[in-house]
C-alpha positions in Angstrom: -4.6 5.6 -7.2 -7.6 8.3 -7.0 -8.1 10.2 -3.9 -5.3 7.9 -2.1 -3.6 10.1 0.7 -0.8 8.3 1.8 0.1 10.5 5.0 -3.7 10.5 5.3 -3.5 6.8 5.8 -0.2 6.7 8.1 -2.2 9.2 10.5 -5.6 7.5 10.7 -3.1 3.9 11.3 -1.1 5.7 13.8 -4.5 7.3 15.4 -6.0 3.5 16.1 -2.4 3.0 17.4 -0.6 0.6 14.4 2.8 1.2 13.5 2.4 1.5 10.0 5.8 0.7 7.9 5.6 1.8 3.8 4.9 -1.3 1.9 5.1 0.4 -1.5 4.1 4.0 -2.2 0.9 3.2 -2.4 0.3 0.4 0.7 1.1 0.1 4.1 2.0 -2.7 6.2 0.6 -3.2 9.9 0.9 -6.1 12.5 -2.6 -6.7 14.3 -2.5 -7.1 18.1 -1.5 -10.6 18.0 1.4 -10.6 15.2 -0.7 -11.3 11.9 0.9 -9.1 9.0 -1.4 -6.8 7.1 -1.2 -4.6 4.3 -3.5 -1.3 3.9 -3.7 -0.4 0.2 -5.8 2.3 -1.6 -9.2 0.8 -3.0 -8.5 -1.2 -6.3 -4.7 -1.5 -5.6 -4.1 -5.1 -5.9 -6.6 -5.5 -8.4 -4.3 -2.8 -10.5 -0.9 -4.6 -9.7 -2.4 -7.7 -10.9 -4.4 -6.9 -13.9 -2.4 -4.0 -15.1 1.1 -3.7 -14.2 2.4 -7.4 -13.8 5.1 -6.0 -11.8 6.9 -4.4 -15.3 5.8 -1.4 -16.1 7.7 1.8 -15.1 4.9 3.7 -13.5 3.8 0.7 -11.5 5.5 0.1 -7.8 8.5 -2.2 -8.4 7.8 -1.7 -11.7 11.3 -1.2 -14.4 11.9 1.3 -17.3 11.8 -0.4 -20.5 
């Protein structure tokens, strides 16, 4: 992911006062005031997992060596 700064993300989540927990190396996972589950990923992230990686290739999270 371009300019995606993962500790950068934590601290700006931690700053509006979420408890972000590591979804992937590339997302976060947040709970809103009122329980709903959300993941912060890097612009273009799910569009990538979906269109590019299929959840196979080695460089892709959860991705396998082949």
């Amino acid at each position: 992911m371009l300019d995606y700064n993962q500790d950068e993300v934590k601290a700006k989540l931690i700053h509006l006062g979420y408890d972000p927990k590591p979804d992937s190396k590339y997302a976060w996972t947040i709970h809103d005031p009122v329980g709903m589950r959300t993941e912060v990923a890097g612009a273009g992230f799910p569009e990538h997992i979906a269109g590019d990686c299929n959840g196979e290739a080695a460089g892709c999270p959860g991705g396998i060596e082949k």
